[in-house]
C-alpha positions as CSV (number, residue, x, y, z in Angstrom):
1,X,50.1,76.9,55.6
2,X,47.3,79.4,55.7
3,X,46.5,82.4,54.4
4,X,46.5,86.0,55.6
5,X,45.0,89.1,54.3
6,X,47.8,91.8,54.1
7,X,47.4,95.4,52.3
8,X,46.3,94.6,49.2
9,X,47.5,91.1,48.9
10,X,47.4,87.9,49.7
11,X,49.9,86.2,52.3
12,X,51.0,83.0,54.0
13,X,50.6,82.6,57.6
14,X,53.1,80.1,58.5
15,X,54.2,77.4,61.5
16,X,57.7,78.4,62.4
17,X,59.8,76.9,64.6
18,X,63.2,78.9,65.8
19,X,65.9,76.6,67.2
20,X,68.6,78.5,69.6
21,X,66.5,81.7,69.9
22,X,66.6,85.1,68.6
23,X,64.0,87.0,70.6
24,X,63.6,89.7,67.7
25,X,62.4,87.4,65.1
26,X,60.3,85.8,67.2
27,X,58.4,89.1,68.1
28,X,58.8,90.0,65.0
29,X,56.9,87.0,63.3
30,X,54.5,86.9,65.9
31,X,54.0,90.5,64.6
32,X,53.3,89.8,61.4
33,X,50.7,87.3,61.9
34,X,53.0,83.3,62.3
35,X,52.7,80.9,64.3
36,X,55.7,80.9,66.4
37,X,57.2,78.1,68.5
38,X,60.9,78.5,70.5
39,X,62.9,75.6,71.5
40,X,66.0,75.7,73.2
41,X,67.9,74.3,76.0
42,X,67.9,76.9,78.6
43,X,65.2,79.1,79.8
44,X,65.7,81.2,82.9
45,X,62.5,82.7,83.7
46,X,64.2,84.7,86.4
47,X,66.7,86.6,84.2
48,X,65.1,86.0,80.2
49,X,63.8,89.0,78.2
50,X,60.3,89.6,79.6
51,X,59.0,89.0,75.9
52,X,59.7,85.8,76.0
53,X,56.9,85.6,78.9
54,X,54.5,87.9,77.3
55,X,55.4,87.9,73.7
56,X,52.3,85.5,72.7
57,X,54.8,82.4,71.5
58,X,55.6,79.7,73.4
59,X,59.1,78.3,74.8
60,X,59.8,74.7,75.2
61,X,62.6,73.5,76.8
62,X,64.5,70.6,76.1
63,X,67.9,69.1,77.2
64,X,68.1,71.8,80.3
65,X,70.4,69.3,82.4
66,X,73.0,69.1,79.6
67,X,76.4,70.8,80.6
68,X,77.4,74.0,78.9
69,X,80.9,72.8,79.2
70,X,83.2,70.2,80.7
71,X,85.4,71.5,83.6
72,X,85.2,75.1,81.6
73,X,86.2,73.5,78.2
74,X,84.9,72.5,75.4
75,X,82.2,75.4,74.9
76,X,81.4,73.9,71.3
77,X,81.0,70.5,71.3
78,X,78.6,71.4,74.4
79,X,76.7,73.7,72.5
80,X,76.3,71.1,69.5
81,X,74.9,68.3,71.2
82,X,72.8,70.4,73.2
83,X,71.2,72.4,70.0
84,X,70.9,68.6,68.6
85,X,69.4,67.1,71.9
86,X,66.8,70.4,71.5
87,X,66.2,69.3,67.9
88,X,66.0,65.5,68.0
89,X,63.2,66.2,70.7
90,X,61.1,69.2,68.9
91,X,60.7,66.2,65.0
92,X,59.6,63.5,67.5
93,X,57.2,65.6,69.6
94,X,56.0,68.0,67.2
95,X,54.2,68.5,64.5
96,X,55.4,69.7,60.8
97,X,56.4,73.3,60.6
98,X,56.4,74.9,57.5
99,X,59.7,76.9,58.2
100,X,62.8,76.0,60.6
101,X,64.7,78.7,61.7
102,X,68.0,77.9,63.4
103,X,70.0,80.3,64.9
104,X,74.4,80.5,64.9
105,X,74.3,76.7,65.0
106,X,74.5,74.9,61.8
107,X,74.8,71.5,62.8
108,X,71.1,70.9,63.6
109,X,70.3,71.7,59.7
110,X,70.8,67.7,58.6
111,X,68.6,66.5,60.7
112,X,65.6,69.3,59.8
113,X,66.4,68.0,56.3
114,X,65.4,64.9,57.1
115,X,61.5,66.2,56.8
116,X,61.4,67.3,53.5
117,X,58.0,69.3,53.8
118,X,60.0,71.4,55.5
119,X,62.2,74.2,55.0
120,X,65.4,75.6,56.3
121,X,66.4,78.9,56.9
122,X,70.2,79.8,59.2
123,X,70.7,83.2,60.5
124,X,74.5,83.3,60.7
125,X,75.5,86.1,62.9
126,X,79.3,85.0,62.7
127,X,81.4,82.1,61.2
128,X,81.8,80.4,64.7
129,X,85.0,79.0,63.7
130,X,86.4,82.7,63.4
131,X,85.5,83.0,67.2
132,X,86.9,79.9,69.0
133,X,90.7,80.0,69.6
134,X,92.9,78.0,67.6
135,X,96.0,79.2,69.8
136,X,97.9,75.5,70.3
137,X,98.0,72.7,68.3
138,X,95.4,70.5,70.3
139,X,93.1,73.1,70.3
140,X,93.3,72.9,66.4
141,X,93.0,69.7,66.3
142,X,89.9,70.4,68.5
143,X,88.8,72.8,66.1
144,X,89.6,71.4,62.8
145,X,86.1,68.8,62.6
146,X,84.3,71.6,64.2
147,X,85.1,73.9,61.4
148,X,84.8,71.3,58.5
149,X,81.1,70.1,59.8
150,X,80.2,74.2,60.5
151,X,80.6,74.9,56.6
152,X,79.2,71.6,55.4
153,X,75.9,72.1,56.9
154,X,75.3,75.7,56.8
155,X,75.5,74.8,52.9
156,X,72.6,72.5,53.6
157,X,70.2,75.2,54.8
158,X,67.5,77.0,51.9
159,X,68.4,80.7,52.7
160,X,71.0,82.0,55.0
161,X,71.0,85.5,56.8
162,X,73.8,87.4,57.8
163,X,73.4,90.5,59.9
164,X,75.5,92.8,57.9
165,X,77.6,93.1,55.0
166,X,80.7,93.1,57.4
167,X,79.5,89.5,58.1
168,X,78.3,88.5,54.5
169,X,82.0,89.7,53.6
170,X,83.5,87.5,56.3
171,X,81.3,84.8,55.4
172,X,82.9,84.7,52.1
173,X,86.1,84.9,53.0
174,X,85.8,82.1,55.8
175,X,83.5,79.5,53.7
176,X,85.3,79.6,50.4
177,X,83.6,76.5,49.0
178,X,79.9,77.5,49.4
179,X,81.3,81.1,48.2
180,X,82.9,79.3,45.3
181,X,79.6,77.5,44.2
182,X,77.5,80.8,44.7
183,X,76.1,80.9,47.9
184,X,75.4,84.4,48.4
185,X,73.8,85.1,52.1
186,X,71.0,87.8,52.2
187,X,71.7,90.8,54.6
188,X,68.7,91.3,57.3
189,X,70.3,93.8,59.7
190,X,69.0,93.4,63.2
191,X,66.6,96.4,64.6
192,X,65.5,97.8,68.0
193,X,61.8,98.8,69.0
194,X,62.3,102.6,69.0
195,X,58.9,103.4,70.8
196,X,60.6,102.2,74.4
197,X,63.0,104.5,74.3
198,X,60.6,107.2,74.5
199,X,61.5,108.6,78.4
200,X,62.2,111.7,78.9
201,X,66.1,112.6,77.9
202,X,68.7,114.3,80.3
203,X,72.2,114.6,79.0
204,X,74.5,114.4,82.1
205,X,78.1,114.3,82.2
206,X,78.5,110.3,82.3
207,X,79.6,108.0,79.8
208,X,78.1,104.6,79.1
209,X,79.1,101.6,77.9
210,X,77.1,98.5,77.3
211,X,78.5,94.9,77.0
212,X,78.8,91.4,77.8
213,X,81.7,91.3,80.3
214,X,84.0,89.5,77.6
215,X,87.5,89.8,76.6
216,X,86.3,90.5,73.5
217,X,84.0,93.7,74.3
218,X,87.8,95.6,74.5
219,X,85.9,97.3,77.7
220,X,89.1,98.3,79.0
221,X,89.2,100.6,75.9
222,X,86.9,102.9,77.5
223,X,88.1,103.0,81.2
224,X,91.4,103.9,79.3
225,X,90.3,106.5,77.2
226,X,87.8,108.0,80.5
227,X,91.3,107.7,82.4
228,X,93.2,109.9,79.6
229,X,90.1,112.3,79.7
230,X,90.5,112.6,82.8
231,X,93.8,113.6,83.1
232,X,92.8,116.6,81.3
233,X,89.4,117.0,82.4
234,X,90.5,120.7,84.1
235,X,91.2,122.0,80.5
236,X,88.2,119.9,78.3
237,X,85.8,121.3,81.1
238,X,86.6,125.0,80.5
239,X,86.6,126.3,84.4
240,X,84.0,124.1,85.1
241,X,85.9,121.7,86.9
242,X,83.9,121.3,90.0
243,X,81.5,119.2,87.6
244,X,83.0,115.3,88.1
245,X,82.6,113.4,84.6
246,X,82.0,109.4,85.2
247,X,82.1,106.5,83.7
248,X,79.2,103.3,84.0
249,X,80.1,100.3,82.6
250,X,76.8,97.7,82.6
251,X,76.2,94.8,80.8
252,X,75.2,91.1,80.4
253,X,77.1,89.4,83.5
254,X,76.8,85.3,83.7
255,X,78.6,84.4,87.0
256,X,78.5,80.8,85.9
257,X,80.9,82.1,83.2
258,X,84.3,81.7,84.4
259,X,85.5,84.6,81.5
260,X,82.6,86.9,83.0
261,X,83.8,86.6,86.4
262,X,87.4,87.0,85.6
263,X,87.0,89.7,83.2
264,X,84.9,91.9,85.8
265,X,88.0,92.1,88.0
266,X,90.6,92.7,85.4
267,X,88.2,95.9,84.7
268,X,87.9,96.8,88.3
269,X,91.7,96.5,88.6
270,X,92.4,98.4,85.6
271,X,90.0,101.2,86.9
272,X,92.0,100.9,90.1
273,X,95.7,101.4,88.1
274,X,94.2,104.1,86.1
275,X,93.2,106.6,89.3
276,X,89.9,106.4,88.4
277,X,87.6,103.7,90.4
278,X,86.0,106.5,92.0
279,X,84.7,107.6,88.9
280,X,83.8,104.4,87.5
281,X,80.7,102.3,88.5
282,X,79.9,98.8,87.1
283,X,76.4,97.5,87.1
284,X,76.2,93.5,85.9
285,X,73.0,92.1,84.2
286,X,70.4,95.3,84.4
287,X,67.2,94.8,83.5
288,X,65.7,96.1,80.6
289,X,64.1,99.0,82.6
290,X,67.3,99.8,84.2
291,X,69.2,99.7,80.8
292,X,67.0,102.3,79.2
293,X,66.9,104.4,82.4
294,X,70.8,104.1,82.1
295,X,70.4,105.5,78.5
296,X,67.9,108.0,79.0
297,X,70.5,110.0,81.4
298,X,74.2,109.4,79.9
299,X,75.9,112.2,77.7
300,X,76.7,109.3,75.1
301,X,77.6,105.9,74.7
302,X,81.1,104.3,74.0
303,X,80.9,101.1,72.2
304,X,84.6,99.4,72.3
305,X,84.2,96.0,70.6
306,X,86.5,96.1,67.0
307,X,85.4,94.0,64.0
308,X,82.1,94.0,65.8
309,X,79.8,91.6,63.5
310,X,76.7,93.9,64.2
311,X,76.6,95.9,67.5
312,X,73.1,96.2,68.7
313,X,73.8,98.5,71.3
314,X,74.7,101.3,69.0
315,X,70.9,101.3,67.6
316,X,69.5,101.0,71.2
317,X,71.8,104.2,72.4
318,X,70.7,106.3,68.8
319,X,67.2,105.1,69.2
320,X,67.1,106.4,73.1
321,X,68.6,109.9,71.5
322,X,72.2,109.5,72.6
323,X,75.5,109.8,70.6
324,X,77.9,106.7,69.9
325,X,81.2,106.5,69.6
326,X,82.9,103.3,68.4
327,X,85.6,101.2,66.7
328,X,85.7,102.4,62.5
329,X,85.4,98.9,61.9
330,X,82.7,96.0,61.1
331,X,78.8,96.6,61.8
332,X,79.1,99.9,63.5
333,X,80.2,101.6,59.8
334,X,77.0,100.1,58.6
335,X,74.9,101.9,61.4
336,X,76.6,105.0,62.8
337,X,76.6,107.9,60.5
338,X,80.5,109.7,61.2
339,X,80.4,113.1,62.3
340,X,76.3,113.1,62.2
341,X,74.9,110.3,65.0
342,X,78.5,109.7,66.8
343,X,82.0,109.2,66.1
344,X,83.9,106.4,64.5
345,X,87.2,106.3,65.6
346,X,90.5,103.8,66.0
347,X,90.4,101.6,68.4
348,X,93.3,103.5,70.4
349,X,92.4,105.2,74.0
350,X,93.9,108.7,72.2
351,X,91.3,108.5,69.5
352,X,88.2,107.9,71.9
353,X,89.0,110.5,74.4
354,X,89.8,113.2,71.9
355,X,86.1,112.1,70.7
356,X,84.4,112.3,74.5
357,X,86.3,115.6,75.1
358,X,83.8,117.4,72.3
359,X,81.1,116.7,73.8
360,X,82.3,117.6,77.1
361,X,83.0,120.7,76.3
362,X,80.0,121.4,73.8
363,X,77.1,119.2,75.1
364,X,74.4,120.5,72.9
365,X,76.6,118.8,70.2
366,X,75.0,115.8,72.2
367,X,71.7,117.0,71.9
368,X,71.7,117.5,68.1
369,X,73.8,113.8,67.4
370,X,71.5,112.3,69.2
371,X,68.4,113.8,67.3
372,X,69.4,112.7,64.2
373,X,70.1,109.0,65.8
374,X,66.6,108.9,66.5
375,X,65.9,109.9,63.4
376,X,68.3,107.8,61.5
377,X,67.3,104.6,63.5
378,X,63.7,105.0,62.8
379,X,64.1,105.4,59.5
380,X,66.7,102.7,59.0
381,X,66.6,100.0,61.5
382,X,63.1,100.3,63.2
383,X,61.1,96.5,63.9
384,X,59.0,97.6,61.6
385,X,61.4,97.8,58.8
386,X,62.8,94.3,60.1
387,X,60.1,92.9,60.0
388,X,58.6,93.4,56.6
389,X,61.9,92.5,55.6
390,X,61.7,89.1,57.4
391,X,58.2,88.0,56.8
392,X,59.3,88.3,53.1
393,X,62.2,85.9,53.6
394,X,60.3,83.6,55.3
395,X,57.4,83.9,52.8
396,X,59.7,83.7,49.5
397,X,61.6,81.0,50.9
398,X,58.0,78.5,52.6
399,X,57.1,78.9,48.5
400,X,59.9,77.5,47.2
401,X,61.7,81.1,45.9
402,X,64.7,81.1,47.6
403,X,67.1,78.1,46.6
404,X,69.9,77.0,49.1
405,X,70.9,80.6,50.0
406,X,72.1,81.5,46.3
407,X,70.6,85.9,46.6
């Protein structure tokens, strides 16, 4: 551990390790000064985040020829002995780090214990038990060891972060033993760099929504609630009906992912049985550039997901100056100010078209919502504000502060 000069004190410049990567920490530590080293299992340099080429840490790989499932099953014992294959290889190879960071899987937290110079810090984005399907009886037979190791060993770790309250409430709910001896997680809500969204705006009359092609997203929310706008898009437009409204629907699109692949057609087909494929266009696994270009020229954003643990893409559409409208539930109420940066509506195709048809009809409401997302995000949930937050965590808990998560 060495020491760094800060503004007007004295700070540690630490050796951390993140296991299962979350690219904004790592920039994020990077930032503040850390030594910063990624392991993982799979690194594809033709489709990563470009930071992870340029971002001034390194990536090792480990454990790349390791399935991610058997015959499109078991996803989670798959992902265990991967993250512990990545782990196992990182203590023989490596040297001591002061701080581990390990990232939605808990299991690798034993073994990191087993150096005790150093110390262990879980970012739990969501109880993972809460999103596997226990839907028949072998599958919760599957499950039930899964679950029972998951809370054992995320009690073993010396902080834990959630990324919101939403999940810090589930947490509590789902692991009612560590909750019961006083394990309190710490909230570090996720940010977004608002200096690349700084294009020039346009607010055209296209909606866009941004999501992993998962049955979970609820994507078909939004080709729903575009089909019931347009139904009455003669009235919402005022006479100017000559003016097609349209729907892009872009997001992170694995074709090795048998749900990704499925799910893409079930959209397509829905588009199709709603009368409005002409209208919709679907753009799978955009870059980064093409993501914020996407942003830069929609009239808002629809985010459909319900009991959504965070939502990052509600922070990247306020931070590019665009409205959101989304589910009234889980991170989204924590980020999206009702009636001033978007909408929070039910989850019901009524309520979300009802919401697009304002601005339709009055798009310099767009305009001014999506000022005041700028504003809110940089004020609220810039990097910069993540990452003072963070380098204190890490600080507080490489001295010995922090004690098993208890905040």
């Amino acid at each position: 551990m060495e020491k760094k000069k800060g503004k007007g004190v004295e700070s540690s410049k630490l050796n951390v390790a993140i296991i299962h990567p979350d690219l904004g920490i790592a920039v994020e530590l990077v930032s503040h000064g850390h030594n910063v080293h990624i392991f993982t299992a799979h690194h594809d340099k033709t489709r990563c985040f470009e930071e992870t080429l340029t971002g001034g840490f390194p990536v090792t790989v480990y454990g790349a020829f390791l399935p991610r499932h058997i015959f499109y099953r078991f996803h989670a014992v798959c992902a265990y002995l991967r993250c512990i294959f990545v782990t196992v290889c990182m203590l023989l190879f490596w040297p001591s780090f002061d701080v581990i960071l390990a990232d939605q899987v808990s299991i690798v937290i034993p073994l990191l214990r087993i150096k005790k110079s150093m110390k262990v810090v879980f970012y739990c984005h969501f109880p993972d038990q809460l999103l596997a399907q226990h839907t028949t009886a072998l599958r919760r037979i599957y499950r039930k060891p899964i679950d029972m190791v998951e809370e054992s060993t995320t009690g073993m770790a010396d902080l834990i972060l959630v990324n919101s309250r939403f999940t810090a409430s589930t947490f509590a709910n789902t692991f009612k033993t560590l909750d019961a001896r006083g394990f309190r997680p710490a909230v570090l809500h996720p940010a977004v760099n608002v200096e690349q969204f700084d294009e020039p705006y346009a607010y055209n009359l296209n909606f866009l929504s941004i999501n992993r092609f998962e049955r979970k997203k609820n994507i078909g929310l939004a080709i729903s609630a575009f089909a019931m706008l347009h139904a009455h898009e003669r009235d919402v437009l005022q006479g100017r009906n000559l003016v097609k409204v349209s729907l892009t629907i872009a997001g992170g699109f694995d074709k090795r992912l048998k749900e990704n692949v499925e799910y893409l057609e079930e959209l397509k087909s829905l588009a199709e049985r709603e009368g409005v494929s002409d209208r919709v266009s679907f753009i799978t696994s955009c870059s980064t550039a093409e993501r914020n270009c996407l942003l830069s020229q929609c009239l808002c954003v629809l985010y459909t997901p319900k009991d959504e643990h965070f939502g990052i893409v509600p922070l990247e559409a306020m931070a590019a100056q665009k409205p959101v409208i989304a589910c009234n539930s889980g991170g989204p109420v924590e980020t999206i100010k009702d009636g001033i940066t978007g909408f929070l509506c039910d989850p019901t195709p009524q309520k979300f078209s009802l919401a697009m048809a304002r601005f339709i009809s009055d798009p310099e409401l767009a305009e001014k919502m999506g000022r005041e997302a700028r504003q809110h995000v940089s004020e609220s949930f810039s990097t910069k504000i993540f990452g003072l937050r963070l380098d204190q965590f890490i600080i507080n808990v490489a001295q010995g502060k922090s004690d098993k998560g208890v905040n």
